[in-house]
PyMOL CGO cylinders between C-alpha atoms (Angstrom):
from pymol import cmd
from pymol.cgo import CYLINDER

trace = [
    CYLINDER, 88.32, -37.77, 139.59, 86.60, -35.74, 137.03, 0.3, 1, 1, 1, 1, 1, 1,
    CYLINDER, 86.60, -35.74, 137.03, 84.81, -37.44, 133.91, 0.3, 1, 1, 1, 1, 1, 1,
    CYLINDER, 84.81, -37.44, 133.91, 86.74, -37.82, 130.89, 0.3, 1, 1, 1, 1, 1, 1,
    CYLINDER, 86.74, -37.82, 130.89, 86.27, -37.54, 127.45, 0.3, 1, 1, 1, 1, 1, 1,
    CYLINDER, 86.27, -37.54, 127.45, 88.24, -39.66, 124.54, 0.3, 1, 1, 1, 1, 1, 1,
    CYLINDER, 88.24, -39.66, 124.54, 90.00, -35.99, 123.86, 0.3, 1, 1, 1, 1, 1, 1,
    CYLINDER, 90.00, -35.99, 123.86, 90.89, -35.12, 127.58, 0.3, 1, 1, 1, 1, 1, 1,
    CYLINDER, 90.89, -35.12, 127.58, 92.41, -38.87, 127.32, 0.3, 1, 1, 1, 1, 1, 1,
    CYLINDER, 92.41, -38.87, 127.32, 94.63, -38.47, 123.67, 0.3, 1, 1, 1, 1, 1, 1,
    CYLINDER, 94.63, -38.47, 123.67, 95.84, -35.06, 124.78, 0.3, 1, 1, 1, 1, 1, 1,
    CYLINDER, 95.84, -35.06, 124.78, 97.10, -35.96, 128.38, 0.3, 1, 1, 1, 1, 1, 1,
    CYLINDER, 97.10, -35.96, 128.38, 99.31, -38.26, 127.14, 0.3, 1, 1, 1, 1, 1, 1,
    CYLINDER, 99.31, -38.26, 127.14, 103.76, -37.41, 127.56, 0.3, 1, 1, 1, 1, 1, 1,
    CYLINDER, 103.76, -37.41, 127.56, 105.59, -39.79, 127.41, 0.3, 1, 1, 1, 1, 1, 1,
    CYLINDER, 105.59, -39.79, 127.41, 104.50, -41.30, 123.33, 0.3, 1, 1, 1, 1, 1, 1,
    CYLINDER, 104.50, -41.30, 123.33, 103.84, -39.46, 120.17, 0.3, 1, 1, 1, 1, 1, 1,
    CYLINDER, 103.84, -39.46, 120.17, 101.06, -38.23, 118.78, 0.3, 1, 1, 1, 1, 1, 1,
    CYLINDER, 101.06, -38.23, 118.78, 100.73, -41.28, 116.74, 0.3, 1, 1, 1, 1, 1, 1,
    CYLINDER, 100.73, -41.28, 116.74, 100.41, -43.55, 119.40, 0.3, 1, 1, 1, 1, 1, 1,
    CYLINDER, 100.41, -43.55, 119.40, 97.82, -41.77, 121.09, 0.3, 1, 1, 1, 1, 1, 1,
    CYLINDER, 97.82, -41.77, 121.09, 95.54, -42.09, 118.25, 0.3, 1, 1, 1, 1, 1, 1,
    CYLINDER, 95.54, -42.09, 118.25, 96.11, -45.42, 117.78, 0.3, 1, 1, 1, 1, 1, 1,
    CYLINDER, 96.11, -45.42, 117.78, 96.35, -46.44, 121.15, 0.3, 1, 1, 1, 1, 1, 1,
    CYLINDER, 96.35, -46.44, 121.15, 92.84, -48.13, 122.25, 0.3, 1, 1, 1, 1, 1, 1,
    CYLINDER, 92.84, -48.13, 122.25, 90.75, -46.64, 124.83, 0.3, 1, 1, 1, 1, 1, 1,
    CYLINDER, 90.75, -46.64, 124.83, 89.07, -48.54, 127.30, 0.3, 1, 1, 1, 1, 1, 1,
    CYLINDER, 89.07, -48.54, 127.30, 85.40, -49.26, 125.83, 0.3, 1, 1, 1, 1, 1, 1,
    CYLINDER, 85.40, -49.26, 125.83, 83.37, -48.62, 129.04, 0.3, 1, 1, 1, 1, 1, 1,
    CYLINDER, 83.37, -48.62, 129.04, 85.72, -45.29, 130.03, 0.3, 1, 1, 1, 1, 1, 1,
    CYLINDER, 85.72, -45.29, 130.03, 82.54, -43.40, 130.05, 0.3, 1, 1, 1, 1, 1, 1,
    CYLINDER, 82.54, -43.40, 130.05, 80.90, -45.28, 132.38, 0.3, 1, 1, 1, 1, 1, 1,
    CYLINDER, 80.90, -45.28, 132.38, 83.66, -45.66, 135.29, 0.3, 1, 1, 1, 1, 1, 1,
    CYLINDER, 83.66, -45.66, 135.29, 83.00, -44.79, 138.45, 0.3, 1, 1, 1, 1, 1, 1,
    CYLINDER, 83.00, -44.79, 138.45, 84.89, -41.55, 138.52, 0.3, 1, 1, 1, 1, 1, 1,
    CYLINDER, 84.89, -41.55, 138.52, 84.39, -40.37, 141.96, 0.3, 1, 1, 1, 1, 1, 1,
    CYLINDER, 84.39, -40.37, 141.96, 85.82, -43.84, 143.47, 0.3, 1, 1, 1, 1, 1, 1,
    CYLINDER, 85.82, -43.84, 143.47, 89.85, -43.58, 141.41, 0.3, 1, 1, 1, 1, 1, 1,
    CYLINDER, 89.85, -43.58, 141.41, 92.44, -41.28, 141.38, 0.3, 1, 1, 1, 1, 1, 1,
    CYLINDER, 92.44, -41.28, 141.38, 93.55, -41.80, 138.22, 0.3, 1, 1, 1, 1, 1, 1,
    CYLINDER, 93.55, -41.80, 138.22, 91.69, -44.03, 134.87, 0.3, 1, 1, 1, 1, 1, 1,
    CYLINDER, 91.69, -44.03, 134.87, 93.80, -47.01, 134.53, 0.3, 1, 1, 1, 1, 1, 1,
    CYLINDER, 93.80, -47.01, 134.53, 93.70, -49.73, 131.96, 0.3, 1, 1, 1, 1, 1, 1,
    CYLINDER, 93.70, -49.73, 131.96, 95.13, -52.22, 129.86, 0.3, 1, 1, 1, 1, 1, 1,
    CYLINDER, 95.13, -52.22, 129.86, 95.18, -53.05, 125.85, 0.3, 1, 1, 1, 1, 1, 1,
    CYLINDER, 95.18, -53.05, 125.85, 92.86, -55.56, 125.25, 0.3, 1, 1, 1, 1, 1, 1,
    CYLINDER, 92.86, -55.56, 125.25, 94.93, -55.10, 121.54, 0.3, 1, 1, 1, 1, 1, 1,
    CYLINDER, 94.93, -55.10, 121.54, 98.33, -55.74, 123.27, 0.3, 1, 1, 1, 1, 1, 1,
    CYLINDER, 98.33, -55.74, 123.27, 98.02, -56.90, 126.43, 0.3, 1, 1, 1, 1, 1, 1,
    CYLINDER, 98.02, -56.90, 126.43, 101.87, -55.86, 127.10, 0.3, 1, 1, 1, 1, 1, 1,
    CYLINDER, 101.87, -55.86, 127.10, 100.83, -52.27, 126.81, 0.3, 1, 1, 1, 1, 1, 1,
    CYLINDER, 100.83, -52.27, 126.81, 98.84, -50.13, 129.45, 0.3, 1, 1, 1, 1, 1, 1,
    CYLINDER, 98.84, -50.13, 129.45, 98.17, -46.64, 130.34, 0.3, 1, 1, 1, 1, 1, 1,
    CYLINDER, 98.17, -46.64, 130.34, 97.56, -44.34, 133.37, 0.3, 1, 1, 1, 1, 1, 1,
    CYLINDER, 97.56, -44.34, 133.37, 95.80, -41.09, 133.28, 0.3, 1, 1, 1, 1, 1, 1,
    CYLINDER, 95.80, -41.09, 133.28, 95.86, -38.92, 136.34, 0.3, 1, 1, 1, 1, 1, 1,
    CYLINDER, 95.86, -38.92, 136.34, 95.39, -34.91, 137.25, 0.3, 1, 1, 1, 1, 1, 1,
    CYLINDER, 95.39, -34.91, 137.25, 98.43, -33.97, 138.22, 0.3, 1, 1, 1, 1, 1, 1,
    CYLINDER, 98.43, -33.97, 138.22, 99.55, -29.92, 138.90, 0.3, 1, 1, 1, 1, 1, 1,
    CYLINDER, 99.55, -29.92, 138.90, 96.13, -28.78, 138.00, 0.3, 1, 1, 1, 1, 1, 1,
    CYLINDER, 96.13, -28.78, 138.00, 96.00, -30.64, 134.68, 0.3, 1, 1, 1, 1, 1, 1,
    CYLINDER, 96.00, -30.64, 134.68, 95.95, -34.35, 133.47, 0.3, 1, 1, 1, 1, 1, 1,
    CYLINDER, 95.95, -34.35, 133.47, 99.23, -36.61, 132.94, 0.3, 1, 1, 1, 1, 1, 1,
    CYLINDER, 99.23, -36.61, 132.94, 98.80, -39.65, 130.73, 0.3, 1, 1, 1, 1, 1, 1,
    CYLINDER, 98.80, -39.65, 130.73, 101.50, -42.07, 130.91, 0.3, 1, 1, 1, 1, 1, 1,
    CYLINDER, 101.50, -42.07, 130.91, 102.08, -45.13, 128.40, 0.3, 1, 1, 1, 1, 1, 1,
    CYLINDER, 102.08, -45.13, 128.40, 103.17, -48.03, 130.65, 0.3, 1, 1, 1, 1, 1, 1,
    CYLINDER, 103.17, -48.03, 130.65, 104.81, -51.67, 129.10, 0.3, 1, 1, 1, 1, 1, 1,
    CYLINDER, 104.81, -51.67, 129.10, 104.39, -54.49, 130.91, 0.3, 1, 1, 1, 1, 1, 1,
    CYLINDER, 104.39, -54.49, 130.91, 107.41, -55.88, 131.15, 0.3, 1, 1, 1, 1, 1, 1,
    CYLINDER, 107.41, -55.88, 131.15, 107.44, -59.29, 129.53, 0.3, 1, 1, 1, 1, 1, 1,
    CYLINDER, 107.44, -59.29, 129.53, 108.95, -61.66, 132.23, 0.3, 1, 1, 1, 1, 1, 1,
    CYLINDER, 108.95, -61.66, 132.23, 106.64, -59.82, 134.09, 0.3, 1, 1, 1, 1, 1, 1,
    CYLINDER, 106.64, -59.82, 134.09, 103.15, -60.17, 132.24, 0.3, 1, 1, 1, 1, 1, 1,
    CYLINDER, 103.15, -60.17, 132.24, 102.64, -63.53, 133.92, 0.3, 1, 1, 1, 1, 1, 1,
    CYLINDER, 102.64, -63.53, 133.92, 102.59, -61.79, 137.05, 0.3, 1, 1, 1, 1, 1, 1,
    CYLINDER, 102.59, -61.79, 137.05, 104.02, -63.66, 139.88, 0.3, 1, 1, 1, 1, 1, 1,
    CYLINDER, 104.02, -63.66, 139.88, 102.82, -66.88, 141.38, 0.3, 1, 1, 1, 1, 1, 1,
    CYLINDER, 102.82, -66.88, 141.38, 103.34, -66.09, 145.13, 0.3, 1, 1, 1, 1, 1, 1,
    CYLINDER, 103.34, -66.09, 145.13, 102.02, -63.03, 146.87, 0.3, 1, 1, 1, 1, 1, 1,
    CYLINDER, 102.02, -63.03, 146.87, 102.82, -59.34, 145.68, 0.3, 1, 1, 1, 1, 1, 1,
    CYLINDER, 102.82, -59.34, 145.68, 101.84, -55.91, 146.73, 0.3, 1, 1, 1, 1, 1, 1,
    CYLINDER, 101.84, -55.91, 146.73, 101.08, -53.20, 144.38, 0.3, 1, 1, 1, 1, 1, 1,
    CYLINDER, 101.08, -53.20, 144.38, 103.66, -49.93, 145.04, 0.3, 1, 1, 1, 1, 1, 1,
    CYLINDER, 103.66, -49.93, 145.04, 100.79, -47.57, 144.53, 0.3, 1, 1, 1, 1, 1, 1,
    CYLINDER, 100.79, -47.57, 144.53, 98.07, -49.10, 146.95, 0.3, 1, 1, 1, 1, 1, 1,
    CYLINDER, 98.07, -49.10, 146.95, 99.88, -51.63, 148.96, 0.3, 1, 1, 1, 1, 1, 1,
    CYLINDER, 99.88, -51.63, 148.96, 97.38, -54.24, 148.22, 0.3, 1, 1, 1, 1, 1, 1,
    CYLINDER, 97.38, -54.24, 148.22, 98.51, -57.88, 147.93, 0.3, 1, 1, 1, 1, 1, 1,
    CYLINDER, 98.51, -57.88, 147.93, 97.57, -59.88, 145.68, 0.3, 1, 1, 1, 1, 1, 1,
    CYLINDER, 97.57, -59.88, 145.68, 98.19, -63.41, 144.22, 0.3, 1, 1, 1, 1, 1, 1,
    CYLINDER, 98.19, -63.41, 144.22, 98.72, -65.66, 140.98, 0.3, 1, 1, 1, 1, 1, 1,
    CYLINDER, 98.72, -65.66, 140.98, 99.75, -62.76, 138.87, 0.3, 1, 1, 1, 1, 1, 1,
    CYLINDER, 99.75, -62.76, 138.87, 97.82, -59.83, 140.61, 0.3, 1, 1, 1, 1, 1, 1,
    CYLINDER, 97.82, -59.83, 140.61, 100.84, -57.72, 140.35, 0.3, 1, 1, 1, 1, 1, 1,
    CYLINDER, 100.84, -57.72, 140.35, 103.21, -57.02, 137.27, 0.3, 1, 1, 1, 1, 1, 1,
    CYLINDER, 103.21, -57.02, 137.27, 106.13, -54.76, 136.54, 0.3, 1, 1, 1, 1, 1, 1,
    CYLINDER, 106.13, -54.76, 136.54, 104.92, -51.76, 134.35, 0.3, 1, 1, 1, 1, 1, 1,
    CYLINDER, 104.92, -51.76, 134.35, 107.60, -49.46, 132.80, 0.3, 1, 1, 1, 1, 1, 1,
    CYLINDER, 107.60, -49.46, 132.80, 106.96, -46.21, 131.62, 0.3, 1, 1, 1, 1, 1, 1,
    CYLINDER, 106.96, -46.21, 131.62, 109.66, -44.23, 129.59, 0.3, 1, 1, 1, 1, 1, 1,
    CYLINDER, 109.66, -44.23, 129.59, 110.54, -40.75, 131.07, 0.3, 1, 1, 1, 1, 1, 1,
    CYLINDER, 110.54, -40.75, 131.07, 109.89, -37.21, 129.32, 0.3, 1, 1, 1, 1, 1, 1,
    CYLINDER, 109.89, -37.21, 129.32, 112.21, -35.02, 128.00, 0.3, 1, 1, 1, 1, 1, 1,
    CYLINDER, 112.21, -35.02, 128.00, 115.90, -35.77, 127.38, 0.3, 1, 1, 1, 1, 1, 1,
    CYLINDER, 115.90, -35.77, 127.38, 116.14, -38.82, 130.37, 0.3, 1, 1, 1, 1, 1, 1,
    CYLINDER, 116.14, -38.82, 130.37, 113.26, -40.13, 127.52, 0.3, 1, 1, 1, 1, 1, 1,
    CYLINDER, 113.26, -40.13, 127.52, 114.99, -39.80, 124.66, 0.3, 1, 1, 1, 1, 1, 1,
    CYLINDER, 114.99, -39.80, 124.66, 117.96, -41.09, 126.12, 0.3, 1, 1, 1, 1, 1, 1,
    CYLINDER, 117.96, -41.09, 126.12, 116.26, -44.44, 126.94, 0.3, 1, 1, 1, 1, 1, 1,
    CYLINDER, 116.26, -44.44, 126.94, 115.62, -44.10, 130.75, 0.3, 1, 1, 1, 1, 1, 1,
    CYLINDER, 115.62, -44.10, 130.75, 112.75, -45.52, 132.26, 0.3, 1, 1, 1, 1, 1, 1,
    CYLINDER, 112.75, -45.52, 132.26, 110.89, -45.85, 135.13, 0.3, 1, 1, 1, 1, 1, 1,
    CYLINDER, 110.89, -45.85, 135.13, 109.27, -48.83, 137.25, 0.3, 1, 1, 1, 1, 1, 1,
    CYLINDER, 109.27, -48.83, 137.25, 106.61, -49.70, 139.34, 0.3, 1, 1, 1, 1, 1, 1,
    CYLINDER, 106.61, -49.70, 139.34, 105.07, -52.84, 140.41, 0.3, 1, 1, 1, 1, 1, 1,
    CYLINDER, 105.07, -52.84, 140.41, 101.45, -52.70, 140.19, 0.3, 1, 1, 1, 1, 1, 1,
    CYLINDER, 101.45, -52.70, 140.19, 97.95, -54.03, 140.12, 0.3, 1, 1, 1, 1, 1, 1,
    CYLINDER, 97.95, -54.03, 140.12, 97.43, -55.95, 137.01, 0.3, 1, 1, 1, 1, 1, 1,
    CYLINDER, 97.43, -55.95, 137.01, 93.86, -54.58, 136.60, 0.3, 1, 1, 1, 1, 1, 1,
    CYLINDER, 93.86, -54.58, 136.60, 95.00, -51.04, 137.59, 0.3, 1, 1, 1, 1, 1, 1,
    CYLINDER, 95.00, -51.04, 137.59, 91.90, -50.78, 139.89, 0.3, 1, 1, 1, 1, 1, 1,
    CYLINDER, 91.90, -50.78, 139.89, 94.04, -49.58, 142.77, 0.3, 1, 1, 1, 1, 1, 1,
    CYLINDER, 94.04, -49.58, 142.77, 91.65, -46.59, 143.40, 0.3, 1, 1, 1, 1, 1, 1,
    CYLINDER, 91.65, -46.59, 143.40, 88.60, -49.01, 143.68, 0.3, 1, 1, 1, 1, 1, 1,
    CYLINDER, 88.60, -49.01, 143.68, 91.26, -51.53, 146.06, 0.3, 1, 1, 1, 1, 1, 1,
    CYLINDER, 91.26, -51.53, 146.06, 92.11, -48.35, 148.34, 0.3, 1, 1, 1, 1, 1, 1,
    CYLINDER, 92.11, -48.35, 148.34, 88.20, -47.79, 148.76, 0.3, 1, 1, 1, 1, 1, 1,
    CYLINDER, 88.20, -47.79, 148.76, 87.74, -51.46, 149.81, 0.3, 1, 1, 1, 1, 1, 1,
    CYLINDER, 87.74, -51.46, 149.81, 85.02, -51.39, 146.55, 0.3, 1, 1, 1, 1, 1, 1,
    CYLINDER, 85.02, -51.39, 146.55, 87.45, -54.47, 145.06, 0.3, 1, 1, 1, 1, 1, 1,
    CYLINDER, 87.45, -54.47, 145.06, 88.92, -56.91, 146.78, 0.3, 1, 1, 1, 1, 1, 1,
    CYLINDER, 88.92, -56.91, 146.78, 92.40, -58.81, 145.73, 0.3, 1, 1, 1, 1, 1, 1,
    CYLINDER, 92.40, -58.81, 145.73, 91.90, -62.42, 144.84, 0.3, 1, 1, 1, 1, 1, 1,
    CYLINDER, 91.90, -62.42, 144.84, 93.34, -65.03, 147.21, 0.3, 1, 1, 1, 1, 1, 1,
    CYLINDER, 93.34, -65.03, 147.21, 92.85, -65.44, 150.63, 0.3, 1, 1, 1, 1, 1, 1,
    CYLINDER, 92.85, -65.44, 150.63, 95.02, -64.45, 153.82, 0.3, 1, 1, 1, 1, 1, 1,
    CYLINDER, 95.02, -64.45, 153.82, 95.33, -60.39, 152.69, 0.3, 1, 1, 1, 1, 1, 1,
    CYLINDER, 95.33, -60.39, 152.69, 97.05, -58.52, 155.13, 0.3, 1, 1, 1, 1, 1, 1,
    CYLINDER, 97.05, -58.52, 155.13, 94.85, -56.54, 157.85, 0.3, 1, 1, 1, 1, 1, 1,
    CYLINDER, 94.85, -56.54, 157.85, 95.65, -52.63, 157.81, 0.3, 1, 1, 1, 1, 1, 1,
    CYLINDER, 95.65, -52.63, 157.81, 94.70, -50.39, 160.84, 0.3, 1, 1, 1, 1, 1, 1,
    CYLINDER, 94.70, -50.39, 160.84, 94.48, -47.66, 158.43, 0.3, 1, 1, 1, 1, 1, 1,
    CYLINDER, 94.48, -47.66, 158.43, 91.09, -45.74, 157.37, 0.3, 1, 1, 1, 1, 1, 1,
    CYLINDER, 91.09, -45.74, 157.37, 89.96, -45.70, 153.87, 0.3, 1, 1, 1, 1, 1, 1,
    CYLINDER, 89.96, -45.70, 153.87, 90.87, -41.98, 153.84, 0.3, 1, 1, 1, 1, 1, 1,
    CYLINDER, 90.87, -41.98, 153.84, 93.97, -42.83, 155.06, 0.3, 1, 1, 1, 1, 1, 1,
    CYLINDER, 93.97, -42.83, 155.06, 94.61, -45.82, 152.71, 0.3, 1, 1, 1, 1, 1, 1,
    CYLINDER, 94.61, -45.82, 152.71, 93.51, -42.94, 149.61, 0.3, 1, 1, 1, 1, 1, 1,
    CYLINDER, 93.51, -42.94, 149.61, 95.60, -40.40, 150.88, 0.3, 1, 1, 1, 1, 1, 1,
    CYLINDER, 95.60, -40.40, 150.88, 98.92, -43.12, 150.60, 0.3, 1, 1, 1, 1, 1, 1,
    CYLINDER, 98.92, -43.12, 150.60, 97.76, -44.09, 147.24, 0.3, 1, 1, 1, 1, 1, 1,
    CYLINDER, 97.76, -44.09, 147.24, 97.54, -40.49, 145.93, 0.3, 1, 1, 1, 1, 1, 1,
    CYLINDER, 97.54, -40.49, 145.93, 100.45, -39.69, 146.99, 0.3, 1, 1, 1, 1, 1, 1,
    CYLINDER, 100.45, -39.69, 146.99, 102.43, -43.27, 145.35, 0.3, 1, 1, 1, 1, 1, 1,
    CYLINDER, 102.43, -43.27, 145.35, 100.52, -41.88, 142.78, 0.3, 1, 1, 1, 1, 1, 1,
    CYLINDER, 100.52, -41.88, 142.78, 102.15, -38.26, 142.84, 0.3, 1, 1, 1, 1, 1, 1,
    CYLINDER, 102.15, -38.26, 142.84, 105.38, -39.66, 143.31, 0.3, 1, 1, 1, 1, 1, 1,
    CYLINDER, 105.38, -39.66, 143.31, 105.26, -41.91, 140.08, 0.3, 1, 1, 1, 1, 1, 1,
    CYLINDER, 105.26, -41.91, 140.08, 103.85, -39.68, 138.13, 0.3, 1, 1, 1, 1, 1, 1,
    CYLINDER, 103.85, -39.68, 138.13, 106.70, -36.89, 139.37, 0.3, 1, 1, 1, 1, 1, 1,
    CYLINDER, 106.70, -36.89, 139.37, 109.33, -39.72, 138.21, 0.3, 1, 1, 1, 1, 1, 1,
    CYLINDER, 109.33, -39.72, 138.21, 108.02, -40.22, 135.14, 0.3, 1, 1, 1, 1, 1, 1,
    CYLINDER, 108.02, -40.22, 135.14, 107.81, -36.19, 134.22, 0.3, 1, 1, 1, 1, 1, 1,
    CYLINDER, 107.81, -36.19, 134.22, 111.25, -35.87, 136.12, 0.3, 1, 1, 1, 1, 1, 1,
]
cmd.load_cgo(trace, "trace")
């Protein structure tokens, strides 16, 4: 991924008002993540710890998404989980149910959609094997890291095409 600035961030955003991208609060290291390990800048409010956010290039341009962690949900679970964008297991609340209302007239209508995912949001970094899931007793893949990155883009693609119906 490309470096972002604090504008490439507020203006991606499509699925919130212009409002809440000014007062939503951006991650204070952004500018130093290591962009060419993720596929997309993930992170949660350290504010509002039921909020989070996704940005991601999508179609040649970015796609920020406002995600709610769902609040049975920001516990996490207890036993073991697996993230839906990079299949990585996890446990004691590794994985949590983010929501993210849909564009358009699905959006205004209320519809939403849902993924279970990495707490942290650090799938990229997961996928590269540069993070590793707390517990013990993760599941072996025979799958590269390319290969691993290429399933996580496209989980990636996939939400992000739900989302922007």
């Amino acid at each position: 991924m490309e470096p972002l600035t604090e504008r490439d961030i507020r203006t991606s955003f499509v699925n919130c008002s212009k409002g809440e991208t000014k007062r939503l609060n951006l991650p204070k290291d952004f500018t130093d993540s290591p962009w060419n390990d993720l596929d997309f800048l993930g992170w949660r409010d350290p504010g509002a710890p039921e909020r989070a956010y996704l940005v991601a290039g999508h179609d040649g341009g970015l796609v920020g998404i406002a995600l709610r962690v769902t609040s049975a949900a920001s516990r996490g679970f207890t036993a073991r989980s697996m993230c839906s964008l990079c299949l990585t297991t996890h446990t004691s609340g590794g994985v949590a149910l983010m929501t993210a209302r849909r564009t358009g007239e699905a959006g205004r209508q209320g519809n939403s959609v849902g993924q279970y995912l990495c707490t942290d949001l650090a799938c990229s970094l997961y996928a590269r094997g540069k993070k590793q899931a707390a517990g013990d007793g993760a599941i072996e893949e025979s799958l590269t890291p390319a290969e691993k990155i290429a399933r996580t883009r496209a989980n990636l693609i996939a939400f992000v095409g739900k989302v922007i119906g």
